[in-house]
C-alpha positions as CSV (number, residue, x, y, z in Angstrom):
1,X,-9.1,-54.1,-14.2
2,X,-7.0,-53.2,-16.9
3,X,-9.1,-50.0,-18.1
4,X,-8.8,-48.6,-14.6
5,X,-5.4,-49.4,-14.7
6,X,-5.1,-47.5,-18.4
7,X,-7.2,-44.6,-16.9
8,X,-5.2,-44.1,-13.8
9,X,-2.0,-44.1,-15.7
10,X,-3.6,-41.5,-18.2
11,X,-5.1,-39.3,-15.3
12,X,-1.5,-39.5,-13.6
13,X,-0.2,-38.5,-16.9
14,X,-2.3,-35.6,-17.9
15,X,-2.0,-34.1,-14.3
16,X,1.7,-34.6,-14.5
17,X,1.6,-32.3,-17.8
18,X,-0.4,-29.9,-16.8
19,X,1.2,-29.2,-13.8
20,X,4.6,-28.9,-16.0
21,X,3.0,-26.4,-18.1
22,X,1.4,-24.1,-15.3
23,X,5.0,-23.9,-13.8
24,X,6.4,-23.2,-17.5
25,X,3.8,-20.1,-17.5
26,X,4.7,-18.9,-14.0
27,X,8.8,-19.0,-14.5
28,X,7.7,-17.3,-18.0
29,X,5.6,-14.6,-16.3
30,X,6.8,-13.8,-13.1
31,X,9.3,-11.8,-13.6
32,X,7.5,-9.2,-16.0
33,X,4.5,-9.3,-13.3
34,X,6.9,-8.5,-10.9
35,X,8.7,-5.8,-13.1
36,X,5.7,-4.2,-14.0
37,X,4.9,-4.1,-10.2
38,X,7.5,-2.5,-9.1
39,X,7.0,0.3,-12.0
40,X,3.8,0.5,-10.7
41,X,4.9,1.1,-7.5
42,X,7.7,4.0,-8.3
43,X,5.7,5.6,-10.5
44,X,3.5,5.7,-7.1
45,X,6.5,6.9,-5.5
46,X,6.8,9.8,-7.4
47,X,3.6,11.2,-7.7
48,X,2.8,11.2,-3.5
49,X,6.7,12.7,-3.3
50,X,7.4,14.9,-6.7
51,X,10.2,16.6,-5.3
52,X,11.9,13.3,-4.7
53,X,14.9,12.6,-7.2
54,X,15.3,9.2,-6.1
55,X,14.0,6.3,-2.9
56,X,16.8,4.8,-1.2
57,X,16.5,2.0,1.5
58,X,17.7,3.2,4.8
59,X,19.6,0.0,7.1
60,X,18.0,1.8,10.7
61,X,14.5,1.3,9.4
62,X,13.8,-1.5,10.6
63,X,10.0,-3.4,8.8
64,X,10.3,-6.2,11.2
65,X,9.2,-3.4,14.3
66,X,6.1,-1.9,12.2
67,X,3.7,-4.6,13.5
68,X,4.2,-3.6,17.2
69,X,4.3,-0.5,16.7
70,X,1.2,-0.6,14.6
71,X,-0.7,-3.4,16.9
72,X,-0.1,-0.8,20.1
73,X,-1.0,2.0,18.3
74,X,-4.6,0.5,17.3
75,X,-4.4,-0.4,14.1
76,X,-3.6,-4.2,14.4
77,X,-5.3,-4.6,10.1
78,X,-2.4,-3.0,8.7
79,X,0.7,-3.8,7.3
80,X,4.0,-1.9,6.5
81,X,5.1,-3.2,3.0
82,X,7.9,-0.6,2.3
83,X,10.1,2.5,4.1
84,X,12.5,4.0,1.7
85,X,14.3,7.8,2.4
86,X,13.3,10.2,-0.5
87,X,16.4,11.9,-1.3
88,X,17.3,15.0,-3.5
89,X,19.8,14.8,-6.4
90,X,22.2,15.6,-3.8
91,X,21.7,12.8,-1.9
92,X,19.7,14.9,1.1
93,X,16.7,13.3,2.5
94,X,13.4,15.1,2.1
95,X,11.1,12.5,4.0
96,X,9.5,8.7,3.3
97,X,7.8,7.0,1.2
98,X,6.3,4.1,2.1
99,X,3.4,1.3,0.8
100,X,0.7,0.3,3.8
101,X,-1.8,-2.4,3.3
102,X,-4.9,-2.5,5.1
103,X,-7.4,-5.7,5.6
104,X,-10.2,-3.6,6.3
105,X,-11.7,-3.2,2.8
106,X,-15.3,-4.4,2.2
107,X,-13.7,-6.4,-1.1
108,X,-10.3,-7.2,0.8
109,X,-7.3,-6.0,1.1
110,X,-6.2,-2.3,0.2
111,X,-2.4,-1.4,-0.8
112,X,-1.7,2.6,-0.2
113,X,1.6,4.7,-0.9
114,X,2.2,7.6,0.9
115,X,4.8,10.4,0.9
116,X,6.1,12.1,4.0
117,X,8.0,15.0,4.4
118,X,10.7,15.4,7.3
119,X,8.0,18.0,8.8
120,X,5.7,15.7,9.2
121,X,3.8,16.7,6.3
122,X,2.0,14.3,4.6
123,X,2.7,15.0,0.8
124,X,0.0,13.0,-1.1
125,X,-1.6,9.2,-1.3
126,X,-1.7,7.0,-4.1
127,X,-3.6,3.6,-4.1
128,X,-1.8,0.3,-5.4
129,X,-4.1,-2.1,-5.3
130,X,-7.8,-2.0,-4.4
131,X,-11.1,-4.7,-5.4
132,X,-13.7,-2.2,-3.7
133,X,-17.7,-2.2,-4.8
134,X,-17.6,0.0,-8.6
135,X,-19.7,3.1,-8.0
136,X,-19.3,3.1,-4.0
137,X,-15.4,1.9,-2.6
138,X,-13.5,2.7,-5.8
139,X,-14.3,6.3,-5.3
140,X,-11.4,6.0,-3.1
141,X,-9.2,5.6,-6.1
142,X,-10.1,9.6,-7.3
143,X,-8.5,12.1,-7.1
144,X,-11.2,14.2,-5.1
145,X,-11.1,11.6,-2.4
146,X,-7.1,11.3,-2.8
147,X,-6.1,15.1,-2.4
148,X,-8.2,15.0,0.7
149,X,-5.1,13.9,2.2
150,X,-2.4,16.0,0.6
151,X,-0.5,18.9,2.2
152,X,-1.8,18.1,5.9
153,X,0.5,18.5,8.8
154,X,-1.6,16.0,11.4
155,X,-1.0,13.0,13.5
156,X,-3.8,11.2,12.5
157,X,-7.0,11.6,10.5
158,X,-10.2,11.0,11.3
159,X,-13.3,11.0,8.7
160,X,-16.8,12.6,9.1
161,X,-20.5,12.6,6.7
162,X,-21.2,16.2,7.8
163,X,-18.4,17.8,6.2
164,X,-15.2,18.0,6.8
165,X,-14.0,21.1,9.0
166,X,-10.9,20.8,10.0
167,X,-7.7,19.5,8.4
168,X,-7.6,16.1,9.7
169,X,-11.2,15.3,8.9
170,X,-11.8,13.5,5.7
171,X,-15.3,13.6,4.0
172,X,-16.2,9.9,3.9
173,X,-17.3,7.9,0.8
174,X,-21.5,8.4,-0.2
175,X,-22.3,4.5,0.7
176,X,-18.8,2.9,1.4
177,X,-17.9,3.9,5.3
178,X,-16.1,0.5,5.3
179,X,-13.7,1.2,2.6
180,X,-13.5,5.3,3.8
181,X,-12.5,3.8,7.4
182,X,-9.9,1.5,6.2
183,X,-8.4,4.6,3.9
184,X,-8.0,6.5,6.6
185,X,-6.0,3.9,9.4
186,X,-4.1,2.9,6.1
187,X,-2.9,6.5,6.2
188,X,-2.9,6.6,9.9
189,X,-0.9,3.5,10.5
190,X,1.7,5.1,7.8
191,X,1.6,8.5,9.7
192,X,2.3,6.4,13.1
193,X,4.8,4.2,11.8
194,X,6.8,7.2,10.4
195,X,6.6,9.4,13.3
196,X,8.3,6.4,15.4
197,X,11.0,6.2,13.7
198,X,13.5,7.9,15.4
199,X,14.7,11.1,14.3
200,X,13.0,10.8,10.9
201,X,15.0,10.5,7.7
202,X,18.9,10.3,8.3
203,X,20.4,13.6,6.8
């Protein structure tokens, strides 16, 4: 009775520890995760908007709306993360910038960044995060499959496997239709929620 007594009281003990410990490690490492994240995620920023001196949040865009706007628009597997005005170094705004994260990914979830031009043109994608199948999904993540997207002026895209012939049609992924679809309704969703917003970006 005693030993299970002693072992109990050890078991309690070591548990105890190591669950001090683990929180030690995340209170040390959460704020350079999250630091390097958001790096990440500007250095995003700049590279689907390059004209873009700076990414300012704007108090009328309202996140909160994206999912019925989304949900009624079709595309009920994808999220808004982020809206911010791209601005000038005057100040002026140029367009958006926003992050969109799709659950339609054969390995899970998908994070996107897109830039938007107050014309409606859609400046460039970059991916965040992605877990796709190496060799097949991941080609999503190059830049062949990327610039498919960049300097179209459409409302939404669609993708094909006979060759893409017209600006909104993308040419899908050799093998990975799964991930190709939920690229473009990542972008899609990201064209939709921008093109509700009324007015665009505030001047």
């Amino acid at each position: 009775m005693k030993e299970n007594i002693k072992s109990i009281i050890t078991l309690t003990l070591i548990t105890l520890i190591a669950g001090a410990l683990l929180g030690y490690v995340y209170e040390l490492t959460k704020e350079p995760i999250a630091a390097k994240t958001l790096e990440a995620k500007l250095d995003a920023y700049h590279k689907v908007f390059p004209e873009a001196a700076d990414f300012k949040e704007d108090p009328g865009i309202d996140i909160g709306a994206a999912k019925s706007v989304l949900s009624s628009a079709g595309y009920p597997d994808e999220t808004i993360d982020e809206c911010l005005v791209a601005v000038d170094p005057s100040g002026n705004a140029l367009g958006h910038v926003l992050s969109v994260t799709t659950a339609e990914g054969y390995g899970g979830d998908i994070g996107v960044s897109m830039g938007i031009g107050k014309d409606g043109m859609l400046k460039g994608i970059e991916i965040l995060s992605i877990s796709e199948t190496a060799g097949l999904g991941m080609k999503a993540d190059t830049s062949e499959f990327k610039g498919q997207f960049a300097g179209k002026n459409v409302s939404k895209f669609s993708y094909t496997k006979s060759g893409a012939a017209a600006d909104y049609e993308i040419d899908a992924l050799s093998g990975a239709t799964i991930t190709t679809n939920a690229m473009v309704n990542a972008v899609n969703a990201g064209l939709e929620y921008v093109g509700s917003l009324a007015g665009g970006a505030d001047e």
